[in-house]
C-alpha positions as a printed Julia matrix, in Angstrom:
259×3 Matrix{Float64}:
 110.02  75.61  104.88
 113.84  77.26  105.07
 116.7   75.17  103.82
 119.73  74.41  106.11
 122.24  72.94  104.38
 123.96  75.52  101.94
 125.97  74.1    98.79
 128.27  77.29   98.85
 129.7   77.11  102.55
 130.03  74.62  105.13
 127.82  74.96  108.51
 128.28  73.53  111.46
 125.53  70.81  113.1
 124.95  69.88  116.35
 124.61  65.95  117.06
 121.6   65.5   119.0
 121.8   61.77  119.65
 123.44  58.3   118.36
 121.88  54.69  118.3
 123.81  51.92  117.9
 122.13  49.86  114.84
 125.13  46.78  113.91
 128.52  45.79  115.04
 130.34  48.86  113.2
 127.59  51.4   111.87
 125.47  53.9   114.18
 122.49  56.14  113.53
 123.66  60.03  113.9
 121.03  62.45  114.37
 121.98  65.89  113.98
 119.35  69.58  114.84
 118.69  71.54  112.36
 118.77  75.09  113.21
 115.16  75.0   114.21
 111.75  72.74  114.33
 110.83  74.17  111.13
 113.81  73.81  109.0
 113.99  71.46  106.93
 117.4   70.09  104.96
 116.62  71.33  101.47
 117.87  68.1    99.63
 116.77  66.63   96.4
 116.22  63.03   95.23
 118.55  61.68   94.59
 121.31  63.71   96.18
 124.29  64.19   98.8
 126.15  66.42  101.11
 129.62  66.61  101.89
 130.65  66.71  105.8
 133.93  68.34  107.13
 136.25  67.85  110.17
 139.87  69.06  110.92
 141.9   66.37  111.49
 144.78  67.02  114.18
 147.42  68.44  111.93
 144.91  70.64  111.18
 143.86  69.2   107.69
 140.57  68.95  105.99
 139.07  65.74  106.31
 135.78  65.55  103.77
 133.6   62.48  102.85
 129.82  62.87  101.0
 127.4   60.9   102.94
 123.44  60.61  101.85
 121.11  61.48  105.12
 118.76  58.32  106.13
 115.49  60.65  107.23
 113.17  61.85  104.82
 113.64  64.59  102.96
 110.83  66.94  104.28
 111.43  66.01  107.87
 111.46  68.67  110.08
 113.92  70.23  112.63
 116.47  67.24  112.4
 118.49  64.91  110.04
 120.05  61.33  110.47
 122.92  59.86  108.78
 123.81  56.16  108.66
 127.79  55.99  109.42
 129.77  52.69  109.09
 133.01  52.56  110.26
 135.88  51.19  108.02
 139.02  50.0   109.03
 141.21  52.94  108.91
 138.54  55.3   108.32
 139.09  59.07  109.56
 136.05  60.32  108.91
 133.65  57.35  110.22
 136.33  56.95  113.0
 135.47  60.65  114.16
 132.06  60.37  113.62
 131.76  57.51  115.51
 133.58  59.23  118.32
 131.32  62.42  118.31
 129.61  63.14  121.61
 126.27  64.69  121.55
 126.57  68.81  121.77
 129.42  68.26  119.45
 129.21  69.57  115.96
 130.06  68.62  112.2
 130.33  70.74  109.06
 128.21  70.55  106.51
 127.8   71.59  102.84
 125.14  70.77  100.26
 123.56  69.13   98.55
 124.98  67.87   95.58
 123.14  66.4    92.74
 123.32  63.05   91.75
 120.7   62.33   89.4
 117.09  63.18   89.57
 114.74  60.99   90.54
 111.07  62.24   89.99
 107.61  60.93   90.68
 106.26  58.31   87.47
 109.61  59.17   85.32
 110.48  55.77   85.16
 108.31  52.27   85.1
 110.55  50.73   86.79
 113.97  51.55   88.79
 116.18  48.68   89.58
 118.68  49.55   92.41
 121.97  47.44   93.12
 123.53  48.06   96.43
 126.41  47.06   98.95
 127.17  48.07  102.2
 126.81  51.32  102.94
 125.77  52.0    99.65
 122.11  51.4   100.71
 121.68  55.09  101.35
 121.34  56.34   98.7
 118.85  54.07   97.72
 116.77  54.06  100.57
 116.7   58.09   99.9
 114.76  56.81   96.41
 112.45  54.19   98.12
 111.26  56.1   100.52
 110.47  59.57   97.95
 108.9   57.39   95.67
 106.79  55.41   98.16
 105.22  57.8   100.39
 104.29  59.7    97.01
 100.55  57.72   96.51
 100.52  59.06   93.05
 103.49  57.53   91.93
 103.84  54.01   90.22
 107.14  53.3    90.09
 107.99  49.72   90.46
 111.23  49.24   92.65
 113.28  46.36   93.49
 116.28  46.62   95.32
 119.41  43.54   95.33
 120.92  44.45   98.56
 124.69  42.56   99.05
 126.81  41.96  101.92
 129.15  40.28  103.7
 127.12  38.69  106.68
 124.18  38.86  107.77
 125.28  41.48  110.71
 126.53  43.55  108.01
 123.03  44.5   106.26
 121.9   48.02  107.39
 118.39  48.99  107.65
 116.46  45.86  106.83
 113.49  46.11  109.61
 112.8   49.37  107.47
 113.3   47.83  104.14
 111.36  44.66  104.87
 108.61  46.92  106.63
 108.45  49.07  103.26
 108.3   45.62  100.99
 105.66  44.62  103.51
 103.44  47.64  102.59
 103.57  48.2    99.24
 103.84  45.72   96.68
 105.88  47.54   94.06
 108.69  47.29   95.69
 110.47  43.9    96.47
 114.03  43.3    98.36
 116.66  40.22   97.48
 119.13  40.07  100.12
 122.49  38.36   99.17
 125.1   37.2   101.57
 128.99  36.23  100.72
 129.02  34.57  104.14
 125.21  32.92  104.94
 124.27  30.76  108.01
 122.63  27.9   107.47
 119.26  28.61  108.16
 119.44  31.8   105.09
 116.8   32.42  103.36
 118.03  34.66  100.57
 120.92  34.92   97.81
 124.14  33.61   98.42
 127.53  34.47   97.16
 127.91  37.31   94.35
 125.34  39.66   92.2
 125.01  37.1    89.13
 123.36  38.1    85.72
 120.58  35.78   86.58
 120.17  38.03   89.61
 119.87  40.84   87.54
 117.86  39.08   84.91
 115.04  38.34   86.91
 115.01  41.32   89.33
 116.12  44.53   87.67
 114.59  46.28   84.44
 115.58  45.18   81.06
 117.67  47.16   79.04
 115.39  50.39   77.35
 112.78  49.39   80.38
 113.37  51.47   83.24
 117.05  52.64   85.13
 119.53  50.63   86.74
 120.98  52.36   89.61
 124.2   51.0    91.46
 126.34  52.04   94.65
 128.46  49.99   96.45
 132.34  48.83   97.49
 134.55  49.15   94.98
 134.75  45.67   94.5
 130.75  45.45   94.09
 130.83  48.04   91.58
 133.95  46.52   89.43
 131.89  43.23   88.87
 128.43  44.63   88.39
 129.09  47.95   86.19
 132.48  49.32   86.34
 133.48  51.59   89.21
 133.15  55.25   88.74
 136.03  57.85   87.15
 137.89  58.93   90.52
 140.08  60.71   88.44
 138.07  64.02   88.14
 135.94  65.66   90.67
 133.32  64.91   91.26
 133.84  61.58   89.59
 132.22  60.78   86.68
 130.27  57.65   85.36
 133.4   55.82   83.53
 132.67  53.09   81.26
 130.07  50.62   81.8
 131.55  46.81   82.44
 130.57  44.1    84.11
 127.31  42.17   84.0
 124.93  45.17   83.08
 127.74  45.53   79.83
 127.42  41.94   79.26
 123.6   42.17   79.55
 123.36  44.81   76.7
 122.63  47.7    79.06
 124.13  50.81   78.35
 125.31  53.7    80.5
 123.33  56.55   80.7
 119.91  55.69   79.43
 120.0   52.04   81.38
 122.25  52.92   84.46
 123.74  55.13   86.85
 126.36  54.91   89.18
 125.61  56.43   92.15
């Protein structure tokens, strides 16, 4: 199988089709240069995608692709749109034959087969991405026994992205479970309300020296659950852990990752 994606130069990708999937987020799928290429990314990992803005300026965001790594011939990314945001503004407004640039992948942190017992994974928004690029390696591999268990936060209701495929994948294999939590929640919720608490994280993740905490999310989200990231180099680094997990006695590095 030939990689596409190159993490020394940007190439451009064709967008084959869009679907429409909550009030500001859409499903891009892109062709790969043929049916047999493949994207060449590892879990878990990135790629950066490029557009020239109309003074003629580089606009670049890293966005984790939604399809599975060994598909074939095509790759989907997951795009919300932010208020004032130039890149998910023009991806949103890409027609299909148009094309994007795109460079990678990047390495986050490797994620292999029976490394771990257990992974707990702490997301927001559009931070579920990257995560669902670990659930679904780890679950369609039937040798590995990972246990996963995902706190997935939000907003509303409208606002959580891919949960027909999450709750599908908790439906199917037991080892990996899915908490929903809502700032805003109808009445007739079912899940977590409000904020991540450490009695959220208590019962669902992996206790400290028992598996990895991995977290990706808002700002916001991250400030209150482990500390953001360093944005001051590039790419950023992990910063100091605060937050819940540092109030729980996890430590960054062997406990948890910021994605």
């Amino acid at each position: 199988m030939t990689a596409s994606f190159s993490p020394d130069e940007f190439r451009a990708f064709v967008l084959r089709s869009r679907k429409t999937v909550s009030h500001d987020s859409q499903l891009l799928t892109f062709d790969l240069p043929s049916k047999d290429h493949v994207m060449g990314m590892t879990v878990a990992s990135c790629i950066m995608m490029k557009y020239l803005d109309a003074d003629n300026e580089a606009v670049i965001r890293p966005y984790t692709p939604v399809s599975r790594i060994g598909d074939k011939g095509r790759f989907d990314v997951l795009i919300k749109k932010y208020p004032n945001a130039k890149m998910g503004t023009h991806l949103h407004e890409l027609k299909e034959g148009d094309t994007i640039d795109v460079k990678g992948p990047f390495k986050k942190i490797q994620v292999a087969s029976n490394e771990f017992k257990a992974i707990g994974l702490v997301a927001g928004g559009s931070g579920i991405t990257p995560m669902y690029q670990i659930i679904l390696h780890l679950l369609d591999d039937p040798n590995d026994k990972t246990k996963l268990s995902l706190i997935y936060a939000n907003k509303t209701a409208a606002d959580i992205l891919l949960k027909p495929e999450l709750d599908e994948l908790a439906s199917k294999h037991e080892r990996f479970t899915v908490h929903y939590i809502l700032d805003n929640a109808p009445a007739d919720w079912q899940g977590g309300t409000g904020f991540v608490t450490t009695d959220t994280i208590k019962e669902r993740m992996p206790s400290p020296g028992q598996g990895k905490v991995i977290v990706c999310g808002p700002p916001g989200m991250m400030k209150h659950v482990s500390g953001d990231k360093d944005n001051s180099t590039k790419p950023p680094g992990q910063g100091e852990l605060t937050g819940l997990l540092k109030e729980l006695g996890y430590t960054l590095g062997d406990d948890v990752f910021k994605m």
